[in-house]
Every structure is written in C-alpha cells, then in structure tokens.
C-alpha positions in Angstrom: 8.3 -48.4 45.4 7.5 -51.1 47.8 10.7 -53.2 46.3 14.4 -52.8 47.7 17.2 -54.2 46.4 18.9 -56.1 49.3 22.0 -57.5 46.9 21.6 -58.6 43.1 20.2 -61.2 43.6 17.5 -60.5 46.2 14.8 -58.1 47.0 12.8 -56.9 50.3 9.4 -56.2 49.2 7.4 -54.1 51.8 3.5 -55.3 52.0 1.2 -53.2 53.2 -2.9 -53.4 54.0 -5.1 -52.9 51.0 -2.1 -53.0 48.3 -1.3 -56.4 47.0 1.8 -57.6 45.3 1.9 -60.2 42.4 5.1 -62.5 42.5 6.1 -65.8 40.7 5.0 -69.2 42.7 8.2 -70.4 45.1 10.3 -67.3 44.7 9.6 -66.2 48.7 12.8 -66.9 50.7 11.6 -65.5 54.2 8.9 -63.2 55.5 8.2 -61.0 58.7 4.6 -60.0 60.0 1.3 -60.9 58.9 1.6 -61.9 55.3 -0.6 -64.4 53.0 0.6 -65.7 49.8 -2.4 -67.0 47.8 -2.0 -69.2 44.0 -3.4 -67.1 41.1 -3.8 -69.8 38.9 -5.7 -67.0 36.3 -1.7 -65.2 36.2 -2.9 -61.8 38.0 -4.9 -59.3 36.7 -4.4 -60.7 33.1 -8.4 -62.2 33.3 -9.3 -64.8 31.0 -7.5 -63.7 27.7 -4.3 -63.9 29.9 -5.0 -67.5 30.8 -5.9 -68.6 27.2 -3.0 -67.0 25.8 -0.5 -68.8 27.9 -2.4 -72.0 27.4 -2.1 -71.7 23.8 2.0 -70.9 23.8 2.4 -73.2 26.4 4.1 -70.7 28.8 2.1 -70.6 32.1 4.0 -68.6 34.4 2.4 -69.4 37.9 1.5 -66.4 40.2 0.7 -66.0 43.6 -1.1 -63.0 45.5 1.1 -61.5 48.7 -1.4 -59.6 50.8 -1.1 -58.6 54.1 1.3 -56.4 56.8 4.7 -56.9 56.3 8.2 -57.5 54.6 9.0 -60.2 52.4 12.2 -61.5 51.0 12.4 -63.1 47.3 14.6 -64.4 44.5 14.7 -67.3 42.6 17.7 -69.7 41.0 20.0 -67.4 41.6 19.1 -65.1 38.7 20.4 -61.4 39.2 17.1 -59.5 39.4 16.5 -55.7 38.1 13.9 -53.4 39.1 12.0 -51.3 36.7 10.0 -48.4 37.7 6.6 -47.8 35.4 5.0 -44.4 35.4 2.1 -44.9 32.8 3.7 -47.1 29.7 3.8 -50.4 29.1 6.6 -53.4 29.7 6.7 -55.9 27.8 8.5 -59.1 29.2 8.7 -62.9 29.3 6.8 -64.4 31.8 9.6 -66.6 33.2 10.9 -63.7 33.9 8.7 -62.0 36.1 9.9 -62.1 39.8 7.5 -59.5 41.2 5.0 -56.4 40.6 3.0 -54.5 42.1 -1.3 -54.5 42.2 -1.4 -51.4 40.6 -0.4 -53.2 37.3 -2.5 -54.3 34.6 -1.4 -57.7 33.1 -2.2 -58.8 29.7 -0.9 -60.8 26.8 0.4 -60.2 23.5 0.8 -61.6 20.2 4.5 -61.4 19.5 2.8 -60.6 15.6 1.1 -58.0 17.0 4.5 -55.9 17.4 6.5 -56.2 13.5 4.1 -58.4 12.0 5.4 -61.8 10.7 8.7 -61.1 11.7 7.5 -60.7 15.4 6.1 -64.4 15.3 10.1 -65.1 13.7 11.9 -63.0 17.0 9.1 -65.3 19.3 10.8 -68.6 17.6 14.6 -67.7 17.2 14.3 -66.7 21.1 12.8 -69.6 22.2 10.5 -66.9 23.7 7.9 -68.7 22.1 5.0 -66.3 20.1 3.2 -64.5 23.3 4.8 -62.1 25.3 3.1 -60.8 28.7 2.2 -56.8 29.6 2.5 -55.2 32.2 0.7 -51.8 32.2 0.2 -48.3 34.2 2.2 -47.1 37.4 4.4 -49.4 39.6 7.4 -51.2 40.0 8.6 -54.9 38.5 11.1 -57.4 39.0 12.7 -58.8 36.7 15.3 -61.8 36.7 18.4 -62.3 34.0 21.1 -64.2 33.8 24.5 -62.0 34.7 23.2 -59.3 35.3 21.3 -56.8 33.1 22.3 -53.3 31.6 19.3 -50.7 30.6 20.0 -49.2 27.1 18.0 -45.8 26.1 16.0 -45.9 22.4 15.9 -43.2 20.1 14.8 -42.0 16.9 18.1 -40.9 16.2 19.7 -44.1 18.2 17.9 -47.6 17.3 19.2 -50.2 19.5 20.2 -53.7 18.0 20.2 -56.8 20.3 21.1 -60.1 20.0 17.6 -61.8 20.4 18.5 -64.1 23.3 20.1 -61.5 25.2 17.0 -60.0 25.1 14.8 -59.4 28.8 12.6 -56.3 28.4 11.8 -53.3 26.8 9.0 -50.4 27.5 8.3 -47.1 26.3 6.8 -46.5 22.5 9.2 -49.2 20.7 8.6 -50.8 17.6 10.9 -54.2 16.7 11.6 -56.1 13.8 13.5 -58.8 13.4 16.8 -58.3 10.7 19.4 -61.2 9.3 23.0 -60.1 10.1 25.0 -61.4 6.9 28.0 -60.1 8.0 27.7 -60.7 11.9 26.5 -64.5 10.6 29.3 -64.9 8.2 31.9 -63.9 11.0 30.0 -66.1 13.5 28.9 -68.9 11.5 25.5 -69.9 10.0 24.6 -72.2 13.2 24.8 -69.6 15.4 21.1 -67.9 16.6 23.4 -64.1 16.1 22.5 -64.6 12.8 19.6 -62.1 13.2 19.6 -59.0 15.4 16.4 -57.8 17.0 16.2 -53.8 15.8 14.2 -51.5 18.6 13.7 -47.8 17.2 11.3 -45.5 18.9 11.3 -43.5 22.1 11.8 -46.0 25.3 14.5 -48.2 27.4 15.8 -52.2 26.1 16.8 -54.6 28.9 19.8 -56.9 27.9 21.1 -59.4 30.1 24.9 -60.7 29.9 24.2 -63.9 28.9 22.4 -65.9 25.4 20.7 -68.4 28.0 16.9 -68.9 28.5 15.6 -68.6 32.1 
C-alpha cells in the first residue's frame, strides 16, 4: 500500500516511477522529491462514460494525476480520512469523498438504479448523494474522507446491516441495498427527520458509516 496513515486526518502517500496515484484537486498539503501533479479533467481512469455520468448528476469530482519519485502529504477540510484496501472487488463511493487511489484502479460510474432498482434512484435522493455513485475496481488502496470518523461494519447473509442513509460513506464486496421506511424509528423521531428510511445492505462484504448525518 503506498498510503500511510500519519494521524486521522492526514496521509503520506509514497510515489514511486511508473505507478501513478489519482487524488482529489487541492487535497496536497506538502511534498518531498520529484513529484508532478497533473488536472484529470476526464476524473481518472473512468473514460468518457465517467465524464458524462458526472455531468449529468451534476457531481464532478475534480482529479489530478501524482506521478513521479517521492512522498506526498494530503488531506482536505479537516475530514478524518479511512483507508480501504481492495483485493479484486469493487467500492462503491461518493465522489466527494474520494481523497486518493491508487493507478491500479479502474474508475467508473454507476446508476444508483442499477443497484435496488427504483428504490436505488430514492436512497440517491434522500442522501443528497444524488442518482450516480462512482466505482472503484480491482487491487489497490483508497482514501476515503468522513465526517467523525468512520467505523467498518462486516455484511452477512445471516447479518444484514441497516444504516441511516446519510451516515452512509462506502461499501464493497457482493452487497445488494434497498431502500426501507422505518415506521417506527420515524414515529419515534418524527416524520421531518431523513431517519425515516433505513438503507438495508445484505450480502457478503464491508459498510462504511461515518459518525455524523452531514454531507461532505
């Protein structure tokens, strides 16, 4: 992993010839060595279906390219940032939320509908996530920023996983979600609250909850 955490808030990312790291645009707080950091207005690896698909939910998540021999230092806002190690599956994550990845990674993105149908397009608008989620795809390590921190909760078969829809940051692994109303919970909370629904992950994989309901 060419990512270390130096506190929870920052990382030291070690850049090496040939191997090129992806990070998001004004998140480098220092560097050392021979490093270039280049704009990737096309948001990585993610082509021209990447591109569109951000244009059309209005979430452009500039990108820049960090190539070269040497260490750099990032973070952004403040946000507590968690690494997550990929061997082979997917991530799926907002793109405001994307700190840092490595090369290695395929980017894409996907139609919240894609993943529980009409109630994915419903999760995308009581988020405030919007309806297009980005990919991250193969072996290699991310950064990910959340507000207070974020704790990694396993998903099983046996175990679903329910999660207040704001509070969600990732998730990877074979999940499916669907979006459910909380009668109860809403009753207790009261019908203007967004924890009127719960966000339901069952499967085999890992869900990403940060300890806060704010947007990046």
């Amino acid at each position: 992993m060419p990512f270390r955490e130096v506190n929870a808030k920052m990382i030291e990312a070690t850049v090496t010839p040939g191997q090129r790291l992806f990070s998001q645009r004004g998140a480098m707080l220092g560097y050392r060595g021979e490093v270039s950091f280049t704009p990737n207005s096309a948001g990585g690896q993610g082509g021209l279906s990447s591109m569109i698909g951000r244009r059309v939910a209005g979430e452009a998540a500039p990108l820049m390219t960090v190539e070269g021999s040497g260490t750099v230092l990032f973070g952004h806002g403040g946000h507590h940032i968690q690494l997550i190690t990929l061997t082979g599956d997917t991530l799926y994550v907002e793109a405001d939320r994307l700190l840092a990845f490595e090369g290695t990674l395929q980017q894409g993105t996907m139609f919240l509908g894609a993943q529980g149908g009409v109630m994915g397009m419903v999760r995308g608008q009581v988020s405030g996530q919007g309806l297009f989620t980005t990919t991250l795809k193969g072996h290699g390590a991310v950064a990910v920023m959340a507000h207070g921190g974020v704790i990694e909760l396993p998903i099983s078969p046996q175990r679903p996983v329910h999660v207040d829809p704001q509070a969600y940051v990732a998730h990877h692994g074979e999940v499916r979600n669907k979006l459910s109303t909380a009668l109860g919970w809403r009753d207790m909370v009261g019908r203007g609250s967004g924890e009127g629904f719960q966000l339901e992950l069952s499967g085999h994989g890992v869900v990403y909850v940060q300890a806060s309901e704010e947007k990046l």
